[in-house]
BALOBA-1460 file (C-alpha; in Angstrom, 3 decimals):
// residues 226
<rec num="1" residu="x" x="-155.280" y="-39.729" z="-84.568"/>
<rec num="2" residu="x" x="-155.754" y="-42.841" z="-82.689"/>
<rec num="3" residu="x" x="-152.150" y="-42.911" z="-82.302"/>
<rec num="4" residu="x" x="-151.711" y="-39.490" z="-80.579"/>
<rec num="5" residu="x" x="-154.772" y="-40.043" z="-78.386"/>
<rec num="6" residu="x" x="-152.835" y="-42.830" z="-77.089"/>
<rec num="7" residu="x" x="-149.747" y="-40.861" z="-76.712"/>
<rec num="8" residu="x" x="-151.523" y="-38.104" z="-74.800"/>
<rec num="9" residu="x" x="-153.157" y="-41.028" z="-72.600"/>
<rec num="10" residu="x" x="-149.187" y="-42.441" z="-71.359"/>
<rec num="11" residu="x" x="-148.165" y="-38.344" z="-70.715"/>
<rec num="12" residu="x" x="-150.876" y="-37.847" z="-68.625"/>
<rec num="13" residu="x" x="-150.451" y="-41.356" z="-66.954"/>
<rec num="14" residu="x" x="-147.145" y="-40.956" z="-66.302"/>
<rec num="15" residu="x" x="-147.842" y="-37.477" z="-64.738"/>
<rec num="16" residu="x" x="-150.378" y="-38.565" z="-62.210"/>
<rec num="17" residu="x" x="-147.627" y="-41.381" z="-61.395"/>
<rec num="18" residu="x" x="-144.898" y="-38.413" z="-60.766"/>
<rec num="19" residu="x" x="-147.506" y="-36.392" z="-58.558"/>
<rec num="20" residu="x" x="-148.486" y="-39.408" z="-57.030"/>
<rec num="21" residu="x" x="-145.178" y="-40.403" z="-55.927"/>
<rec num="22" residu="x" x="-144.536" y="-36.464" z="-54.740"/>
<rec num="23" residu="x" x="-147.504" y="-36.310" z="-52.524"/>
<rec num="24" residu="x" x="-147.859" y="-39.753" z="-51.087"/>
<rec num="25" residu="x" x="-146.147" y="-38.788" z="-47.855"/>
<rec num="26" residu="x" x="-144.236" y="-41.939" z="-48.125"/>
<rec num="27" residu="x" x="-140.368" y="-41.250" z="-46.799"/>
<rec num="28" residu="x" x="-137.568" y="-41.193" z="-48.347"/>
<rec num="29" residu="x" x="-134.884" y="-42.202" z="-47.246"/>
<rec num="30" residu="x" x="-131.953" y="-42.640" z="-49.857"/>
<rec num="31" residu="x" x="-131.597" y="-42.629" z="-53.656"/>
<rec num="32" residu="x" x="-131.169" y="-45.131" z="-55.865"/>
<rec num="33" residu="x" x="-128.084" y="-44.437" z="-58.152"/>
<rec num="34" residu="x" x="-124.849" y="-45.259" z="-59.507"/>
<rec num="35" residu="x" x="-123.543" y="-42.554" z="-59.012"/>
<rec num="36" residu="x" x="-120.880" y="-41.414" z="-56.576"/>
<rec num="37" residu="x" x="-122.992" y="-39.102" z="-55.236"/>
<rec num="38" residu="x" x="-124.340" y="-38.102" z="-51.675"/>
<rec num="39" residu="x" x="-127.107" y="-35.211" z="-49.837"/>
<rec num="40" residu="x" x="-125.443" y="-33.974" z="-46.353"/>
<rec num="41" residu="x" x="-128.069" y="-32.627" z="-44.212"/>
<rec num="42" residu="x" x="-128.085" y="-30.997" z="-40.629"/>
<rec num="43" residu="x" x="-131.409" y="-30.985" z="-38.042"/>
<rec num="44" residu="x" x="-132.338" y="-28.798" z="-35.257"/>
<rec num="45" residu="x" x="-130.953" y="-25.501" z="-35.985"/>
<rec num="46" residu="x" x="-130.037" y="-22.952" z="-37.102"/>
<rec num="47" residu="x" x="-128.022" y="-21.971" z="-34.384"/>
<rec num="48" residu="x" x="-125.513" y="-20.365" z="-33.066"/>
<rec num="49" residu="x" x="-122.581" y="-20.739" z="-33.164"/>
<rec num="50" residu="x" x="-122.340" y="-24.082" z="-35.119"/>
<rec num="51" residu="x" x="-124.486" y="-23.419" z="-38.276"/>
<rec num="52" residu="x" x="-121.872" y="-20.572" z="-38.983"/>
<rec num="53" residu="x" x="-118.927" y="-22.820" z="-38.377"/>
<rec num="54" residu="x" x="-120.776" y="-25.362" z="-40.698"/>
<rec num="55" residu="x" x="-121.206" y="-22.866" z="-43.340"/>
<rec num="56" residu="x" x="-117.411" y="-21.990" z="-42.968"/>
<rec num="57" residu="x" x="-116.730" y="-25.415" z="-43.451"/>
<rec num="58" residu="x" x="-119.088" y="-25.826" z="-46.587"/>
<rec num="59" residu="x" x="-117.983" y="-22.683" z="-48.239"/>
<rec num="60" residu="x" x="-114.295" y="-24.016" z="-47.980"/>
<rec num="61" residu="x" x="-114.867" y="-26.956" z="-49.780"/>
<rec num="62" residu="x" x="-117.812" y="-25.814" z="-52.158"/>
<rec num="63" residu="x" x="-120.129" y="-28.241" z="-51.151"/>
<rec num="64" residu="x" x="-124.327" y="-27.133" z="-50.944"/>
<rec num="65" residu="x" x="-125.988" y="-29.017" z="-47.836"/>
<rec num="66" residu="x" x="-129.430" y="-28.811" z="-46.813"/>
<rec num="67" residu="x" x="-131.019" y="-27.583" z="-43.492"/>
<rec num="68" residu="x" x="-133.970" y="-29.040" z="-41.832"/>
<rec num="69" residu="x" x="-134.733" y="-26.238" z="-39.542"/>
<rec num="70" residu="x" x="-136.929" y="-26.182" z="-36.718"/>
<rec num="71" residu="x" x="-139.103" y="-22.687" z="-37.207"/>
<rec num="72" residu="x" x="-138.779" y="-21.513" z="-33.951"/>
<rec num="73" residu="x" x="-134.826" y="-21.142" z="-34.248"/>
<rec num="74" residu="x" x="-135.281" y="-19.631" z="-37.983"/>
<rec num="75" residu="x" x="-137.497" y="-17.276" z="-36.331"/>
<rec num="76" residu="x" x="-135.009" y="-16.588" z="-33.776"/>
<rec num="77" residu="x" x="-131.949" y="-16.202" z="-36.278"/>
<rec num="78" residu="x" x="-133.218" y="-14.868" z="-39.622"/>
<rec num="79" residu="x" x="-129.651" y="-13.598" z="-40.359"/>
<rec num="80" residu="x" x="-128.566" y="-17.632" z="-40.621"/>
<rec num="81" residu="x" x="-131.568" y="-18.638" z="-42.849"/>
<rec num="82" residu="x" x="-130.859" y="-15.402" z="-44.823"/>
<rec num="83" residu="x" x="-126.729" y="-17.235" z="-44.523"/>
<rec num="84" residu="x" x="-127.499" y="-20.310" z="-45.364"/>
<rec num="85" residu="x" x="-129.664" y="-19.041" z="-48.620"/>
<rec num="86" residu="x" x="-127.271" y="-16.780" z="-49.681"/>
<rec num="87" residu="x" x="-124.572" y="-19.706" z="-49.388"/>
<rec num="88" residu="x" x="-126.730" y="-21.519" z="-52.154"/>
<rec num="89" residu="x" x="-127.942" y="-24.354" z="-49.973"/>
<rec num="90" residu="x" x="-131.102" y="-25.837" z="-49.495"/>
<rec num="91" residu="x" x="-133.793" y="-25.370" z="-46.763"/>
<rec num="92" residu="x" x="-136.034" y="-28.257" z="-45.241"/>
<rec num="93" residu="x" x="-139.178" y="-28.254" z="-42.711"/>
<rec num="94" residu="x" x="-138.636" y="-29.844" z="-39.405"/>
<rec num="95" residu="x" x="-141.696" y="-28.893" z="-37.987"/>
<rec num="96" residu="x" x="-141.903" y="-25.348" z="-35.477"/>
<rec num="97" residu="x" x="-140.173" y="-27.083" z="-32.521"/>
<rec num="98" residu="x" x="-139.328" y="-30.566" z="-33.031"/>
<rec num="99" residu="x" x="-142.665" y="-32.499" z="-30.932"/>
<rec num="100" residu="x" x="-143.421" y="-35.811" z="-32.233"/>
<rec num="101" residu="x" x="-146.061" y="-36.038" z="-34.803"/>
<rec num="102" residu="x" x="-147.274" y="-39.073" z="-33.989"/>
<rec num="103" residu="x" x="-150.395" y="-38.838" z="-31.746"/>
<rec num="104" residu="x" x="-151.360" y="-35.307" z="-33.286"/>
<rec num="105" residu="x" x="-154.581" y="-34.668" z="-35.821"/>
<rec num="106" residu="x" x="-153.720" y="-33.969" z="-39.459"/>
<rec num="107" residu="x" x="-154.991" y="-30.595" z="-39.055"/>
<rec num="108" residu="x" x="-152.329" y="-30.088" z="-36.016"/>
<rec num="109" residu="x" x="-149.494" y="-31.223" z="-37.916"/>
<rec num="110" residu="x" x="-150.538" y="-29.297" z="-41.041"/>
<rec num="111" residu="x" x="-151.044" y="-25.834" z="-39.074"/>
<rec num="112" residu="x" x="-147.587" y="-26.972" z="-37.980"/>
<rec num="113" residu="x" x="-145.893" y="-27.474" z="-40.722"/>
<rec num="114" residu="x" x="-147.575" y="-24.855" z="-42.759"/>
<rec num="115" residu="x" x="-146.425" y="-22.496" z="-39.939"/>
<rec num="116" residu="x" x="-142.423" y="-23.124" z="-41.084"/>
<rec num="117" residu="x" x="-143.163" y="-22.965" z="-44.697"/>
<rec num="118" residu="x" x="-144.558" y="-19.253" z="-44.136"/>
<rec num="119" residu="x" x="-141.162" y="-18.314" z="-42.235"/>
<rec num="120" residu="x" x="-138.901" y="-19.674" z="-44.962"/>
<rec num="121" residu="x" x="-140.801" y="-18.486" z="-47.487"/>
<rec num="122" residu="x" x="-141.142" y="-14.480" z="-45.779"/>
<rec num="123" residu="x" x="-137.582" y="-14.506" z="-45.417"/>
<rec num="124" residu="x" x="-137.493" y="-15.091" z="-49.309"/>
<rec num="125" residu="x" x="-136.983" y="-18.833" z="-49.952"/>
<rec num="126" residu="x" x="-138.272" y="-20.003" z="-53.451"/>
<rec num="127" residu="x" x="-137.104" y="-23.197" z="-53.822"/>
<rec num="128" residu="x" x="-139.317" y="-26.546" z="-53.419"/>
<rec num="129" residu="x" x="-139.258" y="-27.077" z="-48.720"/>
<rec num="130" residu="x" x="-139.744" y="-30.793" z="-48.036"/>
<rec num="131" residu="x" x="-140.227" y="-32.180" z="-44.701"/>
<rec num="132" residu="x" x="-137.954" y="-34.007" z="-42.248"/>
<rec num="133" residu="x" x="-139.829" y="-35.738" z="-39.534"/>
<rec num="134" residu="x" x="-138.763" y="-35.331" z="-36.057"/>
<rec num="135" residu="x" x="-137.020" y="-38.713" z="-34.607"/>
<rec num="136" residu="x" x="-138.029" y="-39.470" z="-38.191"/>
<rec num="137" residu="x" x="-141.381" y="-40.997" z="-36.550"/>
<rec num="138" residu="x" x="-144.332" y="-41.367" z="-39.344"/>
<rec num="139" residu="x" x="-148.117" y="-41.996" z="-39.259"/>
<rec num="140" residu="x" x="-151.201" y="-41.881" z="-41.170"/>
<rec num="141" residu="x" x="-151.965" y="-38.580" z="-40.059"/>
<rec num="142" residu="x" x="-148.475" y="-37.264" z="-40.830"/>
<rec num="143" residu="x" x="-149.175" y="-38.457" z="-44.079"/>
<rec num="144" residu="x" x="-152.132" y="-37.116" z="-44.999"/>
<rec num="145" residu="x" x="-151.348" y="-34.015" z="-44.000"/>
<rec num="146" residu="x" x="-148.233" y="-33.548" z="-46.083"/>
<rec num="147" residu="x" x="-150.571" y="-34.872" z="-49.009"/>
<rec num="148" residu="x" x="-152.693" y="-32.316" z="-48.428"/>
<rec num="149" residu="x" x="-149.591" y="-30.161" z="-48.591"/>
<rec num="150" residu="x" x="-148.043" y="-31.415" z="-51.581"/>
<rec num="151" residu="x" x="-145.163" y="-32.035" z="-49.740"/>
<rec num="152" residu="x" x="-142.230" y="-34.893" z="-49.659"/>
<rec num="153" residu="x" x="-140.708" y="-36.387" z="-46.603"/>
<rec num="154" residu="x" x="-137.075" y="-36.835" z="-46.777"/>
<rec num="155" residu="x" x="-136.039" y="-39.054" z="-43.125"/>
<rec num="156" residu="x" x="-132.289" y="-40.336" z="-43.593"/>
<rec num="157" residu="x" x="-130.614" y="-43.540" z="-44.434"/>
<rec num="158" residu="x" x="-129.436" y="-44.384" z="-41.066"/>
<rec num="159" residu="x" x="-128.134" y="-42.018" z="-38.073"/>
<rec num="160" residu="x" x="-124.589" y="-41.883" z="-37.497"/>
<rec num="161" residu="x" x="-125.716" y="-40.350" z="-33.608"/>
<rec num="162" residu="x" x="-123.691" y="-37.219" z="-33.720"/>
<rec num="163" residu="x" x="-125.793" y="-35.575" z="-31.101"/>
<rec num="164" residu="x" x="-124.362" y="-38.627" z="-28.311"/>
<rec num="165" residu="x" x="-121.168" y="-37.500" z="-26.415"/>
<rec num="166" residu="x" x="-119.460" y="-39.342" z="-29.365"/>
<rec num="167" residu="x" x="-115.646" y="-38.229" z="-30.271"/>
<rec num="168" residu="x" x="-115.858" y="-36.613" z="-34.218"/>
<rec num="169" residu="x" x="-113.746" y="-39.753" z="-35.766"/>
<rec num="170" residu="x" x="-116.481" y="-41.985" z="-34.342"/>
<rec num="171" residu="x" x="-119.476" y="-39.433" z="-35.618"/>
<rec num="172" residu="x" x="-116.678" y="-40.331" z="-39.403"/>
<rec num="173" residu="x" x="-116.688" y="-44.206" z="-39.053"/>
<rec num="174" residu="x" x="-120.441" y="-43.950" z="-37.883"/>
<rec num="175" residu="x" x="-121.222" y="-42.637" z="-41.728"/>
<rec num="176" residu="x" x="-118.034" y="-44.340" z="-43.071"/>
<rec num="177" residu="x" x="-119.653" y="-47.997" z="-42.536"/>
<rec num="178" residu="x" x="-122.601" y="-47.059" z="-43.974"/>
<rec num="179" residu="x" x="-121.293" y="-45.254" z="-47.611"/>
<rec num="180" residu="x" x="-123.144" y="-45.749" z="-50.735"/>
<rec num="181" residu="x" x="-123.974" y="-43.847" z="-53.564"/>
<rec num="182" residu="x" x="-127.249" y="-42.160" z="-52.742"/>
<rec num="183" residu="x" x="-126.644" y="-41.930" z="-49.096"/>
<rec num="184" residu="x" x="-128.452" y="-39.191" z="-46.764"/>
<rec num="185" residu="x" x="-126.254" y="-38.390" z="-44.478"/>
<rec num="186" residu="x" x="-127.792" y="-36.853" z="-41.433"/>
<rec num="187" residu="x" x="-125.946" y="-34.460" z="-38.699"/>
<rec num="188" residu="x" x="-127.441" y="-31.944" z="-36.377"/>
<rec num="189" residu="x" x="-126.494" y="-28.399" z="-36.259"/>
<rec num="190" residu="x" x="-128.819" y="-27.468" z="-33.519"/>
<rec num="191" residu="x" x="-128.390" y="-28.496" z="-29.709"/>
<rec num="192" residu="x" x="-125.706" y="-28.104" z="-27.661"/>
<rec num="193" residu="x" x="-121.719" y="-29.127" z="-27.962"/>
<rec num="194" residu="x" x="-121.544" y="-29.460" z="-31.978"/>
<rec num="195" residu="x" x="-118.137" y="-29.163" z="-31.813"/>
<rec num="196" residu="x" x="-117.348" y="-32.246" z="-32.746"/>
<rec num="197" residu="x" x="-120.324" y="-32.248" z="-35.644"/>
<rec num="198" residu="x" x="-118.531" y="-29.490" z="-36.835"/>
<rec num="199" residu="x" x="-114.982" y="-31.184" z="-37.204"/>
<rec num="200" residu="x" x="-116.981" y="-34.629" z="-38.711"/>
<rec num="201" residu="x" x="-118.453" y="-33.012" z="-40.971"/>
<rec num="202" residu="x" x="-115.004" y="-31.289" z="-42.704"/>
<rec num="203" residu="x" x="-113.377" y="-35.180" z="-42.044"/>
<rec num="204" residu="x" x="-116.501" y="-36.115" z="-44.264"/>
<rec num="205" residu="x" x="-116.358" y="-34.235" z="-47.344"/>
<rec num="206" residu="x" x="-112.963" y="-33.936" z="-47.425"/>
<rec num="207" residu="x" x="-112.510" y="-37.741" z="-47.313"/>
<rec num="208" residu="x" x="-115.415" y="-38.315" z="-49.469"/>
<rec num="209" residu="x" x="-114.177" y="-35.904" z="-52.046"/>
<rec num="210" residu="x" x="-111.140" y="-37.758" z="-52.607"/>
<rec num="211" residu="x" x="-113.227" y="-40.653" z="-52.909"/>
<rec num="212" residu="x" x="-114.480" y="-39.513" z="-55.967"/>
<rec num="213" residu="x" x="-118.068" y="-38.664" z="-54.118"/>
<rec num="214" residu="x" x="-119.836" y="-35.277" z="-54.513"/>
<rec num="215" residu="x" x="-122.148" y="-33.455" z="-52.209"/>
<rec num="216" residu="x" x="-125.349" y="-32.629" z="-53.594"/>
<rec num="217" residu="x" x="-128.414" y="-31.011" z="-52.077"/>
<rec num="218" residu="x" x="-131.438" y="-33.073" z="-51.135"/>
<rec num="219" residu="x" x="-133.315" y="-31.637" z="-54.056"/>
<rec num="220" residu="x" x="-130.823" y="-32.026" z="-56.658"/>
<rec num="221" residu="x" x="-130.089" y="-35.582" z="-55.576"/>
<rec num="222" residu="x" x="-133.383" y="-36.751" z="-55.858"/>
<rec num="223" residu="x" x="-133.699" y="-35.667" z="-59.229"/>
<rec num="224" residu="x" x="-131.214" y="-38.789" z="-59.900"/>
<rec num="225" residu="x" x="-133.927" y="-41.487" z="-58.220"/>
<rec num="226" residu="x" x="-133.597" y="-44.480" z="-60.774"/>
């Protein structure tokens, strides 16, 4: 008896140590495995016309991406959220219109926040939405309010600057230098003059692939954090 007591005890200390972890607003910013394996992710959109010509892209090579949207642009183009589902990818928070957090009261930034959830969710998300800072800029208050929201941040390894005037082979060697197992890589789909985003991003994964690397979505990678 004393035995299973004991047992019980570890489960339910090891749980609290999971949700702890999940709700400690603490970013993250790459896994840790040994595997050859890596999240692409694109900010600011969806828009038009470079989401779609990122989806094209994706769907050719049968990779699954996930998009941080901002929720006034998936307001403004259900039809690419509703894409961009379909498609099998995964959808982050990036706030309603990309302000800084830092500066603003927990309740701001959770009104905020909670605002985007609601739009993903009424245009029939179900999976798990975590949260992508803009300028990847944290503070206390961010944090408690995405505790409060059971929520996980997700910022990026590094930025290869893709939204800079930048040719695409430099936006390549930008993430090139930086390749690892676990790697977030980070592009924007949003803004203007994505062309060259657009053409990285098929240099990328098809590059990568013959690497040996696969693309994974943000929540299926973390499921691999050693």
């Amino acid at each position: 008896m004393k035995s299973i007591k004991k047992l019980a005890c570890l489960a339910l200390l090891l749980l609290a140590k999971a949700s702890m972890a999940t709700t400690s607003g603490e970013p993250i910013r790459h896994v840790n495995t040994t595997e050859k394996v890596v999240a692409l992710t694109f900010d600011d959109g969806p828009d038009k016309p470079y989401t779609e010509q990122i989806l094209g892209v994706l769907d050719k090579h049968n990779v699954k991406a996930t998009f941080f949207v901002l929720g006034g642009n998936a307001k403004a183009n259900p039809d690419l959220i509703k894409k961009i589902m379909a498609s099998g990818h995964d959808l982050g928070n990036h706030t309603m219109s990309h302000q800084k957090m830092k500066g603003r009261t927990v309740e701001a930034m959770r009104n905020d926040i909670a605002s985007v959830d609601k739009i993903l969710r009424d245009l029939g998300y179900e999976k798990e939405i975590t949260f992508r800072a803009p300028f990847g800029i944290t503070s206390p208050n961010l944090k408690e309010a995405l505790q409060q929201l059971n929520k996980r941040m997700v910022l990026f390894t590094f930025l290869p600057q893709d939204w800079t005037k930048i040719s695409a082979q430099q936006i390549y060697d930008n993430v090139m230098k930086q390749m690892k197992p676990g790697l977030i890589i980070t592009l924007h789909d949003g803004g203007n003059h994505r062309e060259n985003t657009v053409k990285a991003t098929e240099m990328l994964i098809e590059n990568l692939q013959k690497q040996g690397y696969r693309f994974l979505t943000v929540s299926d990678l973390l499921k691999l954090q050693q």
